[in-house]
N, C-alpha and C positions, 0 to 999 in steps of 0.2 A: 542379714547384713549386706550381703552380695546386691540383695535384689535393689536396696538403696539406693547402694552404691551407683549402681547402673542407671537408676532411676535419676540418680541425679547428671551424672554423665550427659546420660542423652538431653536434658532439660540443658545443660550449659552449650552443650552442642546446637540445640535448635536454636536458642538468642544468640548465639553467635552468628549462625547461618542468617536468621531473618532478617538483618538488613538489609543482608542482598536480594531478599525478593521484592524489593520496594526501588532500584536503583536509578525508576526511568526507564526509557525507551533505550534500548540498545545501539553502543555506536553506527552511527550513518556511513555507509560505504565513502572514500574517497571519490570513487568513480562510477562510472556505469559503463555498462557493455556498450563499445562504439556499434555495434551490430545490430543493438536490440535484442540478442539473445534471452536478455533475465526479463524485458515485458512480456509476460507469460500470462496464464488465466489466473488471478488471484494476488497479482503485486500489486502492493499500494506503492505510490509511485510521487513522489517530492519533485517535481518542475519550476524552475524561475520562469515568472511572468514579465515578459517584453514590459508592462503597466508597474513592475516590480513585486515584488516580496514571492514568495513560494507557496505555490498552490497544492493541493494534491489531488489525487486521481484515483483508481480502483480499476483494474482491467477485467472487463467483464468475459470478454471474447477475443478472441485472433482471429483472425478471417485473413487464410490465403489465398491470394488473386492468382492469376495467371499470370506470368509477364507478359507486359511489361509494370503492370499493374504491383506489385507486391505485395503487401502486409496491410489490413488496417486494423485498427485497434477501438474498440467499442469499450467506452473507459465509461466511468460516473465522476464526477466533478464535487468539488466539497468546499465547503468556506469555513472557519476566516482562511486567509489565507497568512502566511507566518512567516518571519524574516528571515530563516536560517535552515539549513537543513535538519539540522538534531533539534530548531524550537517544532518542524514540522512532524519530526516522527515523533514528538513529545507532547502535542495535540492527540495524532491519529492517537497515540497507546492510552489516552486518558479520553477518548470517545465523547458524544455527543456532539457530532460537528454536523452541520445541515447542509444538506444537500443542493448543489447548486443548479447544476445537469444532470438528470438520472441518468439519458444516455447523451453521448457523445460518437460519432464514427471520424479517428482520426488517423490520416494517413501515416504510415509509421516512417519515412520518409520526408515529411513534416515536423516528425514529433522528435527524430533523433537530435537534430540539432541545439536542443532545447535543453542546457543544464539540467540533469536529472540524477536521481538516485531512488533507487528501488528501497523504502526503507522495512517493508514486512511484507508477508505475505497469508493474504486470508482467505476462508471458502465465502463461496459465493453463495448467498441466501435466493431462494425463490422470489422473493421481492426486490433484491436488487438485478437478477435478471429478466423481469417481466417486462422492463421499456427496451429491455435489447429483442427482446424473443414480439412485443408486440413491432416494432422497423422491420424484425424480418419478414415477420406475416407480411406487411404490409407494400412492403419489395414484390411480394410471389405473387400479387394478383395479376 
């Protein structure tokens, strides 16, 4: 009778919980690091586009310069792009979004100024850094 018991427990307990594994994308940051700090290797990255609406991005790489030079940022680009920061992280987390630039090299001194929010963060597949790693081959000749 015990084992029931338990057995139904834990059944009331999981339909309670599984709502919340379906809830969406996770609140979008209010802010972003004025520094650039959180564009790191693996944030997907919500920017307003000067053309309008929010695009996203994927940071493949950091590259530090020397000064005066600093930071650049080897990103991939993705469309559509999406009015809002939470309609954006609510795309990237429901996937299938086509690629628009596989690489990009953008100055992180550029790119700070630019409404952002870092909304996840993901590993980086051998196919999406194969157009950063073929720019560099192609820098070293």
């Amino acid at each position: 009778m015990r084992s029931i018991a338990l057995a139904a427990a834990l059944c009331a307990g999981a339909l309670t919980l599984a709502p919340a594994c379906d809830r969406g994308a996770p609140p979008v940051p209010e802010t972003s690091d004025p520094t650039g700090k959180d564009l790191v290797v693996g944030a997907v990255v919500a920017a307003a586009e000067k053309s309008g609406g929010i695009r996203i991005y994927k940071v493949v790489e950091v590259e530090d310069l020397p000064e005066p030079f600093g930071r650049d940022l080897h990103m991939i680009a993705y469309e559509p792009k999406a009015q809002t920061f939470q309609e954006a992280a609510e795309l990237r987390r429901k996937g299938g979004m086509k690629v628009l630039h596989d690489h990009m090299r953008v100055r992180l001194v550029s790119f700070l100024p630019r409404d952002h929010r870092v909304i996840s963060h993901e590993a980086i597949s051998d196919e999406e850094r194969a157009p950063y790693l073929k720019s560099v081959n192609s820098r070293q000749r």
